[in-house]
N, C-alpha and C positions, 0 to 999 in steps of 0.2 A: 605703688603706694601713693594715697595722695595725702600733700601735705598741709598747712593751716593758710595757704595762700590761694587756694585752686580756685577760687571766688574771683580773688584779684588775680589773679592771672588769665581767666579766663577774660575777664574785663581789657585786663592789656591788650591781650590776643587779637581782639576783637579791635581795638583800637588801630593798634599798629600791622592788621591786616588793610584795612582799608589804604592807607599808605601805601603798603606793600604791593597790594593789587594795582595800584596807577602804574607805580615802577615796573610793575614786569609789562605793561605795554607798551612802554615806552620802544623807540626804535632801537634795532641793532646797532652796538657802538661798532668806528673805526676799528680795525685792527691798532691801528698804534696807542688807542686810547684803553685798549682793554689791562687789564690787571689780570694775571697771573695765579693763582692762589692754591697753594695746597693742606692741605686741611688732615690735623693727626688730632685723634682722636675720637671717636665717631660714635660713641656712646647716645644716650639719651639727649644730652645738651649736646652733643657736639653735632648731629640728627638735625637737632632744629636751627642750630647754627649754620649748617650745609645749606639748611631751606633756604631760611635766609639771605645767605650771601648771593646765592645763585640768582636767587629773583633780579637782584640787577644787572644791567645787561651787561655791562664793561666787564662782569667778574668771569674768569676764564678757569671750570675748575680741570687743573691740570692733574694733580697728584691726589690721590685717597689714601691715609693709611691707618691702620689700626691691627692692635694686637689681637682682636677676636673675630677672625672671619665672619661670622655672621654680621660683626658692625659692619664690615668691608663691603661684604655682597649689598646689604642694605644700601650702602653708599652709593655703591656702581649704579645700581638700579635707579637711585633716586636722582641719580647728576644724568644718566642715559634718556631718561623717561623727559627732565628737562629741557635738555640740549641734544639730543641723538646722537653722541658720540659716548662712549667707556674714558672717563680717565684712569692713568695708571697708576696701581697699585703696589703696596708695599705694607710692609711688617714692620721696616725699622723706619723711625724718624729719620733717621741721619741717611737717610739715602732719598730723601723726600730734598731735604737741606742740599746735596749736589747737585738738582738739579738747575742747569742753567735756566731751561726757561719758567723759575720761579721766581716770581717777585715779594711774594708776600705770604702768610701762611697763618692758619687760624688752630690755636691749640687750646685743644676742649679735653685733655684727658686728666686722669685725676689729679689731687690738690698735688702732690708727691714729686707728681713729673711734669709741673708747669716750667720750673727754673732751667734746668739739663737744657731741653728742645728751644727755650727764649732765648736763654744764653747762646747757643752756638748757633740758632738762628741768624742771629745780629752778626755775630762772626763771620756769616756764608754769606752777608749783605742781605738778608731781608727783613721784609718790613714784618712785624708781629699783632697779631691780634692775639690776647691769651686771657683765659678764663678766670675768672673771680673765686675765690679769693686770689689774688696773685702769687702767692709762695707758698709755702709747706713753713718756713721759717724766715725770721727776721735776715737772717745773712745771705738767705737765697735772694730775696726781694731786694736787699741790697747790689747782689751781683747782675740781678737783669739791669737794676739803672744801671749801673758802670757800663754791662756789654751795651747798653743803648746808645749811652752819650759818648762811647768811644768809637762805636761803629756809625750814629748820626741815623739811627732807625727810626722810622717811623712808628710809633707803638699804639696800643691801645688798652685796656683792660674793660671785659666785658660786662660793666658794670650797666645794662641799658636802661634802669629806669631815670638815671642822671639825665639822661637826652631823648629816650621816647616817649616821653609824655611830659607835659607844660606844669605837671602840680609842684613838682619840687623849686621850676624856677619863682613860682609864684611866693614861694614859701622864704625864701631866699632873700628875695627882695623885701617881704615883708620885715623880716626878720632885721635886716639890715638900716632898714629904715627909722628904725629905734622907736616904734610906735609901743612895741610892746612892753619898752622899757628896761630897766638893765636886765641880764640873762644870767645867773648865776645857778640854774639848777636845770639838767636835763633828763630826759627819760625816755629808755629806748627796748621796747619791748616783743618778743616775739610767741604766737600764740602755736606754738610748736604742735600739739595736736600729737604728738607721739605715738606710739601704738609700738607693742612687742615686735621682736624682727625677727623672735623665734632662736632656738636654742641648734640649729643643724650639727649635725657631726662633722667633722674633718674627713674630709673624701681625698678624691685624685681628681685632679682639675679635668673641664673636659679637654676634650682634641682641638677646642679649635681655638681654644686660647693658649697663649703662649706665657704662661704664667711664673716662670722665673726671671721673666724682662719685664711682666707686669711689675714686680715686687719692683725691681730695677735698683736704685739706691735706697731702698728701705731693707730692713732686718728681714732676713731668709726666717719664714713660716709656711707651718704646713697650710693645703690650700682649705679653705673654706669657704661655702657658697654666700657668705655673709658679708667674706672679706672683700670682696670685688664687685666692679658695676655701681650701680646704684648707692647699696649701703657700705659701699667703704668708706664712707665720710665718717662712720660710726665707730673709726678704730683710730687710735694715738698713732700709730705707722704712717698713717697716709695723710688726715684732715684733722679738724675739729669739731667736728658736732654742726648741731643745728645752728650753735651759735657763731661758729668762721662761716657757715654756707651764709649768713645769713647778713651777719654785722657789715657788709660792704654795702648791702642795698640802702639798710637804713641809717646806720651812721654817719653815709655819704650827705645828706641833707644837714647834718651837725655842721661838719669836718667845714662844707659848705659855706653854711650860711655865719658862722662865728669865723671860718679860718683859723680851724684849732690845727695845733702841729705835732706835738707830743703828750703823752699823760705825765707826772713829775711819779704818782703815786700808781698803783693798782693792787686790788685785794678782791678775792674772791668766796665765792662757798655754795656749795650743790653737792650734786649726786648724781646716780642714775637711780632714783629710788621709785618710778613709778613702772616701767618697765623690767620685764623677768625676761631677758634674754642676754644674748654673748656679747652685745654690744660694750662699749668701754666710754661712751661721751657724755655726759651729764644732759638727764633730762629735764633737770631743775638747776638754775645755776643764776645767780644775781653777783654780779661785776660793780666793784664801785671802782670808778676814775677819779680823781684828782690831777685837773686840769688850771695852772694860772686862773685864778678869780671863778674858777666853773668844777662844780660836782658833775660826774655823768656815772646815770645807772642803767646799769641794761641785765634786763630779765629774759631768763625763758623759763620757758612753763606749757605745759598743756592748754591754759587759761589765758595765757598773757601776764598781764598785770590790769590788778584792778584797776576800776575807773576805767572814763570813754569805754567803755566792751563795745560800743557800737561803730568804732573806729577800727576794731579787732589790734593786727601786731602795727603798732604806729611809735612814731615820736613826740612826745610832747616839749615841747619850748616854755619853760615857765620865767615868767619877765614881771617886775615890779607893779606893772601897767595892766597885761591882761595877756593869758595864757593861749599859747597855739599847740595844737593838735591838727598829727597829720596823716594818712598815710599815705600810699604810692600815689591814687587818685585825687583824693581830696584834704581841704583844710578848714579847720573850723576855730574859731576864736573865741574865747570864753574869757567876758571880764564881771568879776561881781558875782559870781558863779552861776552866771547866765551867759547861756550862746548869743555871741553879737554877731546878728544877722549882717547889719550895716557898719561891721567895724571900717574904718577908710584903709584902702590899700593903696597902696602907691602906683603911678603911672608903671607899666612894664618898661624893664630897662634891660633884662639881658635877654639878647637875642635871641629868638627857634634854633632850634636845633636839626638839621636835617636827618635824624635818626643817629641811632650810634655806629651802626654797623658805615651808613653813609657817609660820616664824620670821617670816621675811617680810610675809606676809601678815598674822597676825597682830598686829607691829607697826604695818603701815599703821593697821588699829581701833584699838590701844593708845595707839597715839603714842609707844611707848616705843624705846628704842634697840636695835639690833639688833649680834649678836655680829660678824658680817662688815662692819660698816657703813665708808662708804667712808674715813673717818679712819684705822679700824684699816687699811684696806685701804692706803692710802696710806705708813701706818708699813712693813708690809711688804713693798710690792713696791719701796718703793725701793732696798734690798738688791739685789735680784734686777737692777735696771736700773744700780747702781752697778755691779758686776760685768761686766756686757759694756762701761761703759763702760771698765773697768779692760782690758778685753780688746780693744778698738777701738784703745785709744791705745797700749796699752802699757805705761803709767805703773802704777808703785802711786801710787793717787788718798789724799789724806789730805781727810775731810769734815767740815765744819762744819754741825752737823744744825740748830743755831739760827739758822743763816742758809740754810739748805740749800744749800749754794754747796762746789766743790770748789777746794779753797784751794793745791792747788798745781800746777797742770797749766790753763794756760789752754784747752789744746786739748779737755780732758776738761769741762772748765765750758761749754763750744760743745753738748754734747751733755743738759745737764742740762735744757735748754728746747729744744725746736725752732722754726727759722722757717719758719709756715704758707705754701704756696702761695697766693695769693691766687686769689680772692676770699674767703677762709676764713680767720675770726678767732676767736682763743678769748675771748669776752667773752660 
């Protein structure tokens, strides 16, 4: 399926290729300086996440694992054809997590089973890199901090447009700078591009997935070719729509540039009213926040949201002064309801970024903390999971972020923790 970004994304690609290609000519590291890494999940992102990492040369990939062999075989293949050796494989996380000579581990599998594998990661001593949105729920996101800061792991969350590409720092600085003048209304839009996903029947999974450790701590259902892979993000069990995949890229430039921390307020309203199939996420869905002194609205749509369309799914910064609009690549400044070519920007102040995945890496040697680490990550996507809960129940939800507890909607507090399926605990 391709979705309302393949524009920009291919633009990224294309960017953070050229990068990419210097690093993999770079020399053979030291044995002692190389990193370790084994990598659960091997899906579509978890695929390009393998690419990825491998390109630099320190990364050593020891372990492969995934629940559908064919991700597996793919993996072998693609880490063999790299380096000329097979790494070892496996079906369960937790036996990737024993091994000793792992240092660190990259998990790309879906939203559901990001928390389980981070958590006792950090417990086994390794360092984590784990996929965006960072939790299934607010109390999971909660638990990977604690396993982090009690175990001293080094983390990550794979949010990369924060660090591979220069536009957000741009945007940041500007923002900060107070040129634009006070900020009290944001806008944060995505141009979903939806398309039916189709009505399939309930089958028998095939063989080569292992599909009731897929489910894992989600509610036991029959299998469905809709339910997994790709469009599980499309089902309340596992993710949240377009709009969890999504709210970490571009809210992160909010979160960012004001240093917001919680919403006080959230209220929502949508559907799945453009598409006719089994899916269950709203394909129409407008989010208001109530944030200290800042409104934040975030749409999706097929369209986006009106205005800028030539910026496509962006955020816009509206300031007493004169309005910013942005997305991944570029920013544009409109004061007087004219594009100012020559608005003044301020001298650059926060430093390049050596990629995200490098940051990463990087910090594993350093020991130092890393921009995406899973605390920030945690501040962030709770937004983003507040929001569908505001859209499940109904309610505008009012939150207490020192207790993280939703203070007036008991039915909305049901959804702030989930109950595992057993045999699956978050400890």
């Amino acid at each position: 399926m391709k979705g309302p970004m393949d524009n920009t994304r291919r633009e990224f690609l294309q960017t953070a290729a050229a990068g990419l290609a210097m690093s993999s000519t770079m020399a053979k590291a030291a044995p002692s300086d190389r990193i370790r890494v084994g990598f659960i999940g091997l899906g579509g992102q978890g695929t390009g996440r393998l690419k990825e990492f491998i390109r630099h040369p320190d990364v050593e990939p020891v372990a492969v694992c995934d629940l559908d062999q064919k991700h597996l075989d793919r993996a072998v293949d693609i880490v063999e054809k790299a380096r000329g050796a097979k790494p070892q494989t496996f079906r369960d996380f937790r036996k990737v997590l024993d091994l000793k000579d792992v240092d660190a581990v990259m998990i790309a599998t879906p939203d559901h089973w990001h928390a389980l594998p981070t958590v006792q990661a950090c417990q086994a001593g390794k360092d984590v890199f784990v996929e965006k949105p960072l939790s299934y729920s607010i109390g999971e996101g909660r638990a990977m901090v604690e396993a982090a800061k009690r175990y001293k792991r080094v983390t990550q969350m794979g949010n990369h447009i924060h660090n591979d590409l220069p536009n957000y720092r741009r945007v940041v600085e500007l923002v900060k700078s107070g040129s634009l003048g006070k900020i009290n209304r944001v806008y944060c839009a995505i141009a979903s591009n939806e398309k039916s996903i189709g009505t399939p029947a309930d089958t028998t999974a095939p063989p080569e997935l292992d599909y009731d450790f897929w489910l894992g701590p989600a509610p036991k259902r029959p299998y469905n070719p809709n339910r997994s892979h790709f469009t599980y993000r499309y089902f309340w069990d596992y993710s949240g729509g377009y709009f969890i995949d999504f709210w970490c890229h571009y809210t992160d430039v909010v979160y960012w540039a004001l240093d917001l921390q919680a919403p006080k307020t959230v209220s929502a309203a949508g559907g799945r009213w453009l598409a006719d199939d089994n899916a269950e996420t709203p394909d129409v869905l407008e989010v208001l926040y109530e944030y200290p002194g800042l409104v934040l609205t975030w749409t999706v749509h097929p369209k986006g949201r009106p205005g800028y369309d030539h910026m496509g799914s962006s955020v816009i910064f509206e300031g007493t002064q004169a309005t910013l609009v942005t997305n991944y690549n570029r920013h544009e400044v409109w004061a007087k309801g004219k594009k100012d070519e020559n608005f003044p920007h301020p001298e650059p102040s926060i430093p390049n970024s050596p990629g995200h995945i490098r940051e990463f890496l990087d910090a594993i040697k350093s020991r130092e903390t890393t921009t995406c680490n899973v605390e920030y990550g945690h501040r962030l996507n709770k937004g983003g999971l507040l929001g569908n809960i505001a859209f499940r129940t109904g309610d505008r939800i009012a939150w207490d972020d020192t207790r993280e507890r939703i203070t007036n909607s008991p039915n909305g507090q049901k959804f702030v923790t989930r109950r595992y399926r057993k045999p699956w605990k978050l400890a």
